[in-house]
DRENKETI-270991 format. One line per 5 residues: number of its first residue (from 1); for each residue z, x, y of C-alpha. Coordinates in Angstrom, 3 decimals. Layout:
// DRENKETI-270991
NUM	Z X Y  ...
// end
This chain:
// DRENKETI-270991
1	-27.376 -9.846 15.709  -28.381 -6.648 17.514  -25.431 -4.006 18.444  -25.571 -5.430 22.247  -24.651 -8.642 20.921
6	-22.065 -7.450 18.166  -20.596 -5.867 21.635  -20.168 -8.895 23.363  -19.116 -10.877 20.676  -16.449 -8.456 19.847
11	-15.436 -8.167 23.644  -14.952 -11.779 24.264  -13.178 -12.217 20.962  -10.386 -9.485 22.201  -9.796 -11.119 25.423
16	-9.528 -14.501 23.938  -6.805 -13.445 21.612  -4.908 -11.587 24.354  -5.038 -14.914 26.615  -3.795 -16.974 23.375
21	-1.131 -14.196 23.004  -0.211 -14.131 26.561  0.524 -18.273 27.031  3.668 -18.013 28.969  2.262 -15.869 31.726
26	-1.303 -15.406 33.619  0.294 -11.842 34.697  -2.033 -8.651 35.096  0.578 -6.785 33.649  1.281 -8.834 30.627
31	-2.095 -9.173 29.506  -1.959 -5.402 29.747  0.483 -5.223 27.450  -0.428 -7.741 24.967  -4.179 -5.987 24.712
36	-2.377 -2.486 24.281  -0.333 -4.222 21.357  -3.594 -5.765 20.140  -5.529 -2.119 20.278  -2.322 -0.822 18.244
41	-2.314 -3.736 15.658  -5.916 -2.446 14.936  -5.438 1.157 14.862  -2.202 0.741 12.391  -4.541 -1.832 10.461
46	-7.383 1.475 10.067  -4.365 3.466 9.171  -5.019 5.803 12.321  -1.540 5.835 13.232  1.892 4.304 12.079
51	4.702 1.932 13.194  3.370 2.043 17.027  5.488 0.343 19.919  4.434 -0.857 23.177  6.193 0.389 26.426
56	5.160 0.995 29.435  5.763 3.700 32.020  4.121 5.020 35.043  5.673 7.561 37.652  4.707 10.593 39.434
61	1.607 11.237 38.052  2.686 10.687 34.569  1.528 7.034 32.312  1.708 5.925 29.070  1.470 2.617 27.499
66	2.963 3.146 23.691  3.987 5.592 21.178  4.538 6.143 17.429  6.835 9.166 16.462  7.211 9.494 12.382
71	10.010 9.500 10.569  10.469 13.108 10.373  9.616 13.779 14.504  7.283 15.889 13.103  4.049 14.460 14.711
76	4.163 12.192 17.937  1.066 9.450 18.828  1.079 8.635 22.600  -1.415 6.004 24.221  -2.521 4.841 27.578
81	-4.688 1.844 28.084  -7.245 0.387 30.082  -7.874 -2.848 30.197  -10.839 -5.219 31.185  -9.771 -8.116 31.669
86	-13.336 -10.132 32.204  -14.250 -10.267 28.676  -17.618 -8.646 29.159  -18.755 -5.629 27.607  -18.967 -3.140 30.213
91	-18.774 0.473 30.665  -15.641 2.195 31.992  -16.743 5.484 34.108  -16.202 8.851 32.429  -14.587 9.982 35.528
96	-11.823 6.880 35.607  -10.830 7.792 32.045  -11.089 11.868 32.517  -7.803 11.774 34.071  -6.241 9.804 31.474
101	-5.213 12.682 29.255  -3.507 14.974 31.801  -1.618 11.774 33.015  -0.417 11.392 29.283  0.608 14.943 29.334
106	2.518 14.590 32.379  4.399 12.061 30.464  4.824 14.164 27.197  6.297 16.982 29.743  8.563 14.725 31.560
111	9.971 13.349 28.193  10.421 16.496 26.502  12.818 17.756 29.582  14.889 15.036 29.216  14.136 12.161 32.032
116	14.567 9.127 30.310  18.009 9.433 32.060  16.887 8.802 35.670  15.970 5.276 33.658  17.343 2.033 33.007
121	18.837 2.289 29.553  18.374 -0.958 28.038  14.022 -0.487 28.590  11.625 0.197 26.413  10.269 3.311 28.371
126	14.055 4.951 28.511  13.829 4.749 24.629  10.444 6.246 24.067  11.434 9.182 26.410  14.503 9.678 24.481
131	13.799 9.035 21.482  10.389 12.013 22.701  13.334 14.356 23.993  15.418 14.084 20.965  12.323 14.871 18.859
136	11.360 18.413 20.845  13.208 20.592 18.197  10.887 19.151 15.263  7.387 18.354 16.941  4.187 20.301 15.715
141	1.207 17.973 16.961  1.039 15.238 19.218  -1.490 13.095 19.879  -2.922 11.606 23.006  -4.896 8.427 22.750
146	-6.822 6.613 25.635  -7.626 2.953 24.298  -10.093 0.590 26.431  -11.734 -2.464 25.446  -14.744 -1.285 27.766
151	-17.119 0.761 26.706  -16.905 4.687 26.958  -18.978 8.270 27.093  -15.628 10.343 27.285  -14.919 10.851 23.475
156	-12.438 13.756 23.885  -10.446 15.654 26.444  -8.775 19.040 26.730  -5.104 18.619 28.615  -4.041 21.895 27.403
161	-1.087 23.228 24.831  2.420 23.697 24.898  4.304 25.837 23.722  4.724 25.277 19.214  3.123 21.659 20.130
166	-0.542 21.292 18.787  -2.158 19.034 20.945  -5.198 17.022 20.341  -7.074 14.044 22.504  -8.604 10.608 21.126
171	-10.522 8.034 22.504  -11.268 4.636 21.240  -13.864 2.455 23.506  -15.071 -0.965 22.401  -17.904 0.280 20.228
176	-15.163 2.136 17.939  -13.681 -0.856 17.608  -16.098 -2.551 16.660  -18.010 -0.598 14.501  -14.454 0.207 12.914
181	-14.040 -3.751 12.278  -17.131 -4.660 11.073  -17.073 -2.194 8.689  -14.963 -4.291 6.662  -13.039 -1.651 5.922
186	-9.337 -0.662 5.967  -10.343 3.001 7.492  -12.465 4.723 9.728  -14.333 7.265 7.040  -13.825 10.700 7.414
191	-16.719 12.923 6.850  -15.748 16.657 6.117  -18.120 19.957 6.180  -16.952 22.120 4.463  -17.991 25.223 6.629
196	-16.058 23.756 9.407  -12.673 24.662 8.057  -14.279 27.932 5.899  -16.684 30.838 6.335  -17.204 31.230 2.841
201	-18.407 28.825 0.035  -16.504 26.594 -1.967  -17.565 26.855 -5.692  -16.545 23.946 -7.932  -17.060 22.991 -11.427
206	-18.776 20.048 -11.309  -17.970 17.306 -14.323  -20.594 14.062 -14.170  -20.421 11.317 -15.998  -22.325 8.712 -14.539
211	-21.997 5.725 -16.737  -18.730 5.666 -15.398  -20.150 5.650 -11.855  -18.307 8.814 -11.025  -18.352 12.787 -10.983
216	-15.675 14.720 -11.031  -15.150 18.675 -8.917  -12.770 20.831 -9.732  -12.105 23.586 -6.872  -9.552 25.873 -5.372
221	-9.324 25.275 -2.075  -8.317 27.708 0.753  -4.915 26.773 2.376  -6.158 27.313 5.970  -8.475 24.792 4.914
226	-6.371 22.004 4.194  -4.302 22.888 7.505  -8.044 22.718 9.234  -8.199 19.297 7.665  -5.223 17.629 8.456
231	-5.011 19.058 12.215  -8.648 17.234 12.355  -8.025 14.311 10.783  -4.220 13.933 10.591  -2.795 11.468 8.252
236	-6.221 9.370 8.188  -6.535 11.868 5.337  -3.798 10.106 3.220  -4.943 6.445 3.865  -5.767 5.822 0.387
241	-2.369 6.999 -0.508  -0.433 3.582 -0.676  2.717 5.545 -0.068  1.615 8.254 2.310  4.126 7.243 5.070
246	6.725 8.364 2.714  4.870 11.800 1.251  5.668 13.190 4.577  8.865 11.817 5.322  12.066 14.161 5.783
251	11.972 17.774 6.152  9.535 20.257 3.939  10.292 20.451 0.685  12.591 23.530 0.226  10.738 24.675 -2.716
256	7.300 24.164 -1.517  8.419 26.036 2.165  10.545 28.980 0.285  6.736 29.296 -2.177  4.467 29.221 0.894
261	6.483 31.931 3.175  7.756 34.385 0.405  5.491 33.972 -2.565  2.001 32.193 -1.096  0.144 34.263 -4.112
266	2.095 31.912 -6.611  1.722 28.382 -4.745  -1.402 28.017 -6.803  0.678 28.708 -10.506  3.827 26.038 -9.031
271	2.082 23.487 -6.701  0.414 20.572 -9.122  -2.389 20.707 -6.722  -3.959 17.219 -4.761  -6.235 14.560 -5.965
276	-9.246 13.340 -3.608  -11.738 11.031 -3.869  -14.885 10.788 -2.031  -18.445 9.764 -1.605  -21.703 11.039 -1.602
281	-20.802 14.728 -1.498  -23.262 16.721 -0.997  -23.652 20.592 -3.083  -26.037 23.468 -3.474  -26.235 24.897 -7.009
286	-24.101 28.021 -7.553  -25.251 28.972 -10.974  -23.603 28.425 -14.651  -22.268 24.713 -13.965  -20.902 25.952 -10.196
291	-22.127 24.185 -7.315  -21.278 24.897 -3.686  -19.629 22.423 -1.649  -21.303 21.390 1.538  -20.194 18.522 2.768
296	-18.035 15.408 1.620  -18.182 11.627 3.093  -14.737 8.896 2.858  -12.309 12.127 1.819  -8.998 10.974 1.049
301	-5.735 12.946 -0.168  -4.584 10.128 -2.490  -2.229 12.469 -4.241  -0.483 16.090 -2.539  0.624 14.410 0.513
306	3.602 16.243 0.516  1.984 19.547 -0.337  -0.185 18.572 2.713  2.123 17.872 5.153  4.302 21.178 4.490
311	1.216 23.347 4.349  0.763 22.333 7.593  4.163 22.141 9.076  4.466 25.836 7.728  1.463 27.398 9.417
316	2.616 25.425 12.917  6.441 25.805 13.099  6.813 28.815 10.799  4.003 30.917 11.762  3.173 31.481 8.387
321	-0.317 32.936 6.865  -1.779 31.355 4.624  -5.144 33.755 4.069  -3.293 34.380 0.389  -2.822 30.815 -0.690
326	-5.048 28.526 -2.728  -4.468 25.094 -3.750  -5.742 23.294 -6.845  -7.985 20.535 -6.444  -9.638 17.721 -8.076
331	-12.183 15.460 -6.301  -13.544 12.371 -7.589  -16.626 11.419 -6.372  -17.527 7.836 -6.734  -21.030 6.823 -6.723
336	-23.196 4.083 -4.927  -23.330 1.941 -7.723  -19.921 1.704 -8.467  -17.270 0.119 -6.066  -15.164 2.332 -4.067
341	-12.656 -0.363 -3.357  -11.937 -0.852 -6.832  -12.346 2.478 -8.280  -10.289 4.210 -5.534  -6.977 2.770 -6.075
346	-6.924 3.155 -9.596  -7.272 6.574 -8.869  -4.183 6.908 -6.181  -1.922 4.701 -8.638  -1.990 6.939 -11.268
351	-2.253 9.979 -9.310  0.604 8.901 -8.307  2.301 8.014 -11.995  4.737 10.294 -11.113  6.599 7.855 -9.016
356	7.374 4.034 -9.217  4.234 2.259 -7.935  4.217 -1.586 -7.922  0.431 -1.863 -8.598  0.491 -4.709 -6.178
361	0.656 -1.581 -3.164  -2.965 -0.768 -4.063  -4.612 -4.047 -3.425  -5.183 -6.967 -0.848  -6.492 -8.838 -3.668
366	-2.808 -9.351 -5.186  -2.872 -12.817 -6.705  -0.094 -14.190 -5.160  -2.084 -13.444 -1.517  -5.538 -15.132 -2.883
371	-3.189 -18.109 -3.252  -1.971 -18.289 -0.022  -5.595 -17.739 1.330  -6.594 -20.655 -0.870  -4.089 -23.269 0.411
376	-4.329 -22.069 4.126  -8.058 -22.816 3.854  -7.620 -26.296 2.606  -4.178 -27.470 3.706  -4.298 -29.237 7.409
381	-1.098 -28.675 9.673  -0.423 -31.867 11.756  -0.681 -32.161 15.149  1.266 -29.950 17.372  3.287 -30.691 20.526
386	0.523 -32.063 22.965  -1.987 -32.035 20.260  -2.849 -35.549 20.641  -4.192 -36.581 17.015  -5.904 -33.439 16.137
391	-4.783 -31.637 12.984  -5.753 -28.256 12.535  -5.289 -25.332 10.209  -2.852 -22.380 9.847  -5.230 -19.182 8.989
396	-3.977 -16.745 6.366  -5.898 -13.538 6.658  -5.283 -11.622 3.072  -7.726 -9.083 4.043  -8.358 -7.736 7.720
401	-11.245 -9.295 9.817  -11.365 -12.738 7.783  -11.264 -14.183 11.032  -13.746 -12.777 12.763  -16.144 -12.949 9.769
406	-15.638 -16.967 9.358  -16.047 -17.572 12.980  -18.997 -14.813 13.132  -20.610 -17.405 10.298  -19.508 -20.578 12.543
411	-23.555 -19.832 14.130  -23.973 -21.671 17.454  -21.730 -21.143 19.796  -20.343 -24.996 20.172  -20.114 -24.247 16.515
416	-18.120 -21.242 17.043  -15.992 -23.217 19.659  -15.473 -26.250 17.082  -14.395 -24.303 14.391  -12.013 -22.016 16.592
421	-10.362 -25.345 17.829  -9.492 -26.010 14.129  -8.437 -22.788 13.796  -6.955 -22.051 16.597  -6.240 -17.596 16.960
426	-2.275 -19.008 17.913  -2.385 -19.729 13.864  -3.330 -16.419 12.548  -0.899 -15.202 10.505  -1.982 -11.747 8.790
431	-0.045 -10.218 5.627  1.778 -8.010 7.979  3.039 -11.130 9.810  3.414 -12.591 6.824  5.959 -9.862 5.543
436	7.548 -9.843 8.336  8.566 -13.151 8.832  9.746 -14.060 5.107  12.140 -10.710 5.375  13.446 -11.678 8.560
441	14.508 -14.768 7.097  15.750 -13.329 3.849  18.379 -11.298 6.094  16.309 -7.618 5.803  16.200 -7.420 9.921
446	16.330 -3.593 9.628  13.498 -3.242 7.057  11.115 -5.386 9.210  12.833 -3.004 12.422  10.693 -0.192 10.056
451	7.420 -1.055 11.152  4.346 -3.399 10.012  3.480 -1.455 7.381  6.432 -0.007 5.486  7.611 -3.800 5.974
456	4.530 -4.526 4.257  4.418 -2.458 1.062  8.141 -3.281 0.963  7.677 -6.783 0.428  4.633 -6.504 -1.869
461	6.685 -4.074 -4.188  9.306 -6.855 -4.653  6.968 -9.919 -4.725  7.549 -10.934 -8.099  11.297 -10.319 -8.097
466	11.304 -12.323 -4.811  8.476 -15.221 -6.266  8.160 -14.868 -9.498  5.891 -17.935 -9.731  2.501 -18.904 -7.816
471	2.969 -20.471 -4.499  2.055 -24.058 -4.076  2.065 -26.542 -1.456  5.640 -26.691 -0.790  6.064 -23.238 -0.678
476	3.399 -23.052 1.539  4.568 -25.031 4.368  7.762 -23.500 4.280  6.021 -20.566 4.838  4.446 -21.823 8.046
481	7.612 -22.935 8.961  9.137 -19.731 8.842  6.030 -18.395 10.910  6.867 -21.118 13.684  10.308 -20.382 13.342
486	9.562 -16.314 13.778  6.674 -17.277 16.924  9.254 -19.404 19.048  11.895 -17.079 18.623  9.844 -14.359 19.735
491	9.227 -16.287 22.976  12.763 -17.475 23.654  13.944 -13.632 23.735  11.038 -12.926 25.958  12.150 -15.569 28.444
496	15.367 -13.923 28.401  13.496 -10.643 29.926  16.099 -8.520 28.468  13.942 -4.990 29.341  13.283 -3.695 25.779
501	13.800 -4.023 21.728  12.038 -7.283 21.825  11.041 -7.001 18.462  14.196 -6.041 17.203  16.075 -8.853 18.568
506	13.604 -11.057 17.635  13.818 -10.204 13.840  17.704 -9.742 14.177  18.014 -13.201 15.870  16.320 -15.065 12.636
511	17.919 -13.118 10.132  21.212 -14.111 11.742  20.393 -17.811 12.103  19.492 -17.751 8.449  23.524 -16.244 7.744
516	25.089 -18.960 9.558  23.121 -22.015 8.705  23.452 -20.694 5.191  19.805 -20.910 4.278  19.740 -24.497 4.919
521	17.693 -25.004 7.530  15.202 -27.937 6.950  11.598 -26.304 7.347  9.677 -29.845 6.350  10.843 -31.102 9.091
526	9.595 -27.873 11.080  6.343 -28.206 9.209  6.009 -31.980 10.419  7.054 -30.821 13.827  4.836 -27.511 14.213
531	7.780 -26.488 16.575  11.033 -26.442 17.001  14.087 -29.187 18.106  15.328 -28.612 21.417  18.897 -28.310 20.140
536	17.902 -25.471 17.825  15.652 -23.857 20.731  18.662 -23.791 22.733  21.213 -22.531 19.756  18.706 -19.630 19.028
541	18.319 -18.752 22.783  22.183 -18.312 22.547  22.225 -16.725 19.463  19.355 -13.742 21.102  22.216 -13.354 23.959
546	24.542 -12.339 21.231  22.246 -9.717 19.243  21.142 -8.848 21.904  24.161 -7.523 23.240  25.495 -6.345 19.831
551	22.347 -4.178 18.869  23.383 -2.518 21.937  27.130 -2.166 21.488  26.475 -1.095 17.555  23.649 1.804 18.635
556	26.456 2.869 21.180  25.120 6.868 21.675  22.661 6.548 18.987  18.982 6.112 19.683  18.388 2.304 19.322
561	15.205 1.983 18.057  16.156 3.702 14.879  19.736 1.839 14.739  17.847 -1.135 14.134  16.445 0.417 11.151
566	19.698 0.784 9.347  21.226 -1.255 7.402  24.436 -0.537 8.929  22.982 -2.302 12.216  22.805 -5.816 9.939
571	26.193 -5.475 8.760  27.536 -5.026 12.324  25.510 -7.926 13.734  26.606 -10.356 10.721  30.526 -9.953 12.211
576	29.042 -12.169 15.316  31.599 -15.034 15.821  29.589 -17.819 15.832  29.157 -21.537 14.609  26.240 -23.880 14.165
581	27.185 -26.634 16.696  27.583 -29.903 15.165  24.481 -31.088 16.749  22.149 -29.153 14.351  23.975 -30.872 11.354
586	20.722 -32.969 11.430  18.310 -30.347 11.112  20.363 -28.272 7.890  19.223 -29.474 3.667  22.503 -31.049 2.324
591	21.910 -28.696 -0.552  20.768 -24.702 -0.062  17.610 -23.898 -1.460  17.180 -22.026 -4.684  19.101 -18.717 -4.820
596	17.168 -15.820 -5.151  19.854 -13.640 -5.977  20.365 -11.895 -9.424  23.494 -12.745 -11.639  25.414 -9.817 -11.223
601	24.833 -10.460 -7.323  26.295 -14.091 -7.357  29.515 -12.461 -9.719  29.961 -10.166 -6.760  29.581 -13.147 -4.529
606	32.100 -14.855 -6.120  34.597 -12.018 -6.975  34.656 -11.497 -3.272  35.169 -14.972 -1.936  38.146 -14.932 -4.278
611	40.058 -12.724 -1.810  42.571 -14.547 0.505  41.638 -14.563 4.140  45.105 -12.285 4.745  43.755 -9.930 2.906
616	40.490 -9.420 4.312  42.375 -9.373 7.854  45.006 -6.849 6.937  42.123 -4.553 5.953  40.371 -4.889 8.826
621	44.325 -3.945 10.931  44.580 -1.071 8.029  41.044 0.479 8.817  41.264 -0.332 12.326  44.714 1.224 12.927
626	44.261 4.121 10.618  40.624 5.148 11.187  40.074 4.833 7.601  37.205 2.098 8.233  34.126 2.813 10.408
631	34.073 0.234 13.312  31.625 -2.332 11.850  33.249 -1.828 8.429  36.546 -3.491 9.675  34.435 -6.072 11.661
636	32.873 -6.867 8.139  36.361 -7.604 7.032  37.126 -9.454 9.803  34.272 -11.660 9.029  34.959 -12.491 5.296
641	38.772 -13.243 6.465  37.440 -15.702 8.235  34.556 -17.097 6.277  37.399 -17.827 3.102  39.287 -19.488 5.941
646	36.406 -21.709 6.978  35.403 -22.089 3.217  31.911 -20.177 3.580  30.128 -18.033 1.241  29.819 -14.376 1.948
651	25.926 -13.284 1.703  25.377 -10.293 -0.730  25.650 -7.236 2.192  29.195 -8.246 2.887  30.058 -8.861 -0.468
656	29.169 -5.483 -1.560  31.132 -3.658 1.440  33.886 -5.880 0.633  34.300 -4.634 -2.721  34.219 -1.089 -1.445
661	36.784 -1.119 0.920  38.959 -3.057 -1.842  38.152 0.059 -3.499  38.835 2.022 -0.508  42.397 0.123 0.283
666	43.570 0.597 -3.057  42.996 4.122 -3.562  44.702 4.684 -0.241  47.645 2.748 -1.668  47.833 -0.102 1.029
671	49.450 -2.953 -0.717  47.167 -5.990 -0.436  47.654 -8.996 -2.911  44.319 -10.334 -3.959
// end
């Protein structure tokens, strides 16, 4: 297949998935959001950017069409897209897409001086503008992405600076896709020249040992270097770093900031220094075992994120010079012959011995995901709703682009047709989705609320707490299940058209329904279905009016967005009064499934359930009254009052806050009788 043809492959492949994405509506505008959360999916997948959300605003001059701000507000990812909607592979002109960066920019401006109020409050757009304004203190770089699925010459821009805000442009045509996916790898490589970042050489000792199928470099490296790096490249540096995402998150370390602006001459005795890897480095010889750096291709930071990120931080927000301050480094070069993919993570996980590393963070090929890829490759789904007789199968993808590499191999294209009728793009479920629908239904809303990937690594960390044993059949359609369960819920609070935090009340909605049926909800007969019972349609429709409306009333002042991602947001939403109508008595096991809690959580469980309902309900008037309680404390209490009086269970959460405000209430020498 020649590159004209990998092209148009790839090109009708994306608009096929954004029409099977985009069911409920033939809308321009829908399909031009669904491609710009496709695009995203992908560059979070490469590890280009992180946690990205879809919204969409255009006034004035001004666009945008997503945005990922980390966790610190520290560094800012806006994107504007531009969709073709024909499914050929055609080229966009320069001069259509020239504008795109100043029309980001607008936006950035408009959202730094505080518009998002002249907007509806309950959108998406009104919450990336605030949560952009409420940023302004703490942003150093932003980044302004134009994303087409037509083909571009534009490859950069130049919109201008602002004032302590770094600002660099991005484009990413069809052809970067493309050659990004079939790579078959998780990253876009980064190639580094040395003399880019640094007049002068860079000596390093040079260590081979090629049995091993690696060499090792030791070097000092320059620290306006490193910042050179990372404002190129960002935190594509860190991919390899399984828990980059969280080497940069909160402020700079004190001690590393308090070493870099009053003693940068000692960083290189205190700091521990980063660990790289890379291939095929090329080096001139420097004499007595030296060799000169030149140039370095697939360099990753898989240990020093930290030191990294506050290097640069320092140099943007601090003004600080760093001419006097070297950083130790050792580089691991693997070679040809050996494999990077296995090699490479080794090397991150005990770089990174320091800290608690599941080992299962390093690797798609976890055991537990090879057997889900197994029985989602053999296992047939019945027919659907409408299906008529044909069975086909639910696609697990353990490792990105599975899909696209079994239907590449389908050969013809009725082949290729055939085989994507069996396995039909509505059934992809990737390990992200995966993630994120078992921890929606094991009540973790606001962990899912974190993104795809900390979701992710979250779930893999605790995989053998959470499934100790291999999953088999059963477990698998359960699974799927849960994934139809998660899919229709999705598009009952889209119907609703509530103007933003879709996701969130999706996640929040399932969780919850999980609470009140008590686990119980009979996912063989969802299985045998492949959809849902109109009477539990309708109950979760109801149920997303209620979180809906709830997420909102708990956030109150506070940004929304990251409300969601505390767990203090599932507490408040579990106080909902609600019942599982009679009618669904049908569709609930007579007995709950396995517990997968731990002893001393089913002792707390129990302690707690103990209480009388009076109790519970004269702490709730006690905190209430007094102030003692913060609002969706009391509500908490409420709620176990009357679960005891309805003879329910209290999940784990609410047992645990109701032990502390028994704590609380005693100290404060209310007399309760328990």
């Amino acid at each position: 297949m020649n590159d004209q043809e990998s092209l148009q492959e790839r090109a009708t492949s994306i608009q096929q998935q954004v029409l099977a994405d985009c069911e409920i509506a033939e809308d321009g505008a829908l399909k031009g959001e669904v491609l710009t959360r496709l695009l995203l999916d992908y560059l979070e997948e490469f590890g280009e950017i992180e946690d990205p959300r879809v919204a969409h605003f255009e006034s004035d001059g001004a666009r945008c069409s997503g945005w990922a701000l980390s966790e610190d507000k520290d560094r800012l990812d806006l994107f504007l897209t531009y969709p073709i909607h024909s499914g050929e592979a055609v080229a966009i002109p320069a001069q259509d897409l020239a504008g795109g960066f100043a029309q980001l920019k607008a936006f950035l401006e408009a959202a730094l001086a505080g518009q998002h109020g002249r907007l509806e409050e309950s959108t998406d757009a009104c919450s990336m503008m605030r949560s952009i304004h409420e940023a302004r203190e703490d942003l150093s770089h932003v980044r302004l992405f134009l994303l087409t699925n037509g083909l571009s010459k534009l490859k950069t821009g130049h919109p201008g600076q602002l004032p302590g805000i770094d600002i660099t442009c991005h484009v990413w045509d069809l052809q970067r896709f493309d050659l990004s996916l079939r790579s078959g790898r998780d990253h876009e490589p980064i190639r580094v020249n040395f003399a880019d970042f640094h007049p002068e050489p860079i000596r390093a000792l040079m260590v081979e040992d090629t049995s091993a199928g690696y060499r090792s470099y030791m070097t000092i490296l320059p620290g306006p270097l490193i910042v050179g790096m990372y404002r190129k490249f960002g935190p594509r540096l860190l991919e390899r770093n399984v828990r980059s995402f969280l080497q940069l998150k909160g402020k700079v370390n004190k001690g590393i900031r308090e070493t870099i602006l009053q003693e940068p001459g000692m960083f290189l005795a205190f700091n521990n220094g980063l660990s790289v890897t890379a291939t095929g480095i090329q080096v001139r010889p420097a004499g007595y075992g030296m060799v000169e750096l030149v140039a370095a291709e697939d360099f990753q930071i898989v240990n020093g994120g930290q030191t990294t990120g506050s290097l640069y931080r320092a140099a943007l927000k601090d003004k600080a010079t760093l001419d006097r301050l070297n950083v130790a480094v050792k580089i691991t070069e693997i070679l040809p012959e050996a494999d990077i993919e296995a090699i490479a993570p080794r090397v991150s996980e005990f770089a990174n011995a320091q800290n608690k590393v599941n080992s299962a963070d390093f690797s798609s090929n976890n055991a537990y995901l090879r057997s889900l890829e197994l029985l989602s490759r053999r296992l047939l789904a019945p027919a659907g709703p409408g299906g008529g007789e044909l069975m086909t199968y639910w696609f697990f993808e353990r490792a990105r682009g599975q899909y696209h590499d079994e239907l590449s191999r389908a050969g013809t294209p009725g082949q290729r047709r055939n085989w994507e009728v069996q396995h039909p793009r509505r059934q992809l479920v990737t390990k992200t989705d995966l993630a994120k629908f078992e921890y929606s239904w094991r009540q973790l809303p606001h962990i899912v609320s974190r993104g795809a990937q900390k979701c992710y690594v979250h779930y893999v960390d605790r995989l053998e707490t959470l499934s100790p044993t291999a999953p088999d059949e059963v477990f698998y359609r359960n699974m799927i299940a849960r994934a139809i369960l998660f899919k229709e819920t999705d598009k009952l609070v889209a119907a609703h058209r509530f103007g933003g935090y879709k996701a969130n009340i999706t996640t929040y909605t399932v969780a919850l329904l999980s609470v009140l049926t008590g686990r119980k909800l009979d996912f063989e007969a969802i299985w045998q279905r492949q959809g849902l019972d109109d009477t539990l349609a309708r109950f979760i429709s109801e149920l997303a009016i209620h979180v809906q409306r709830d997420i909102l009333e708990g956030a109150g002042t506070e940004n929304v967005v990251q409300w969601c991602k505390e767990e203090r947001a599932w507490l408040h939403i579990q106080t909902v009064r609600l019942q599982v109508p009679p009618s669904l008595a049908g569709q609930l096991l007579q007995d709950a499934p396995p517990s997968d809690l731990s002893d001393d959580e089913q002792r707390l469980i129990m302690e707690v359930a103990l209480v009388d309902s009076a109790v519970w309900f004269e702490i709730a008037k006690w905190g209430k009254e007094t102030k003692s309680l913060h609002f969706t404390m009391w509500g908490i209490a409420d709620s176990l009052g009357n679960r005891k009086a309805k003879g329910q269970l209290p999940t784990v959460k609410m047992a645990i806050q109701g032990r502390k405000m028994l704590e609380m209430a005693e100290r404060a020498g209310v007399g309760l009788r328990v």
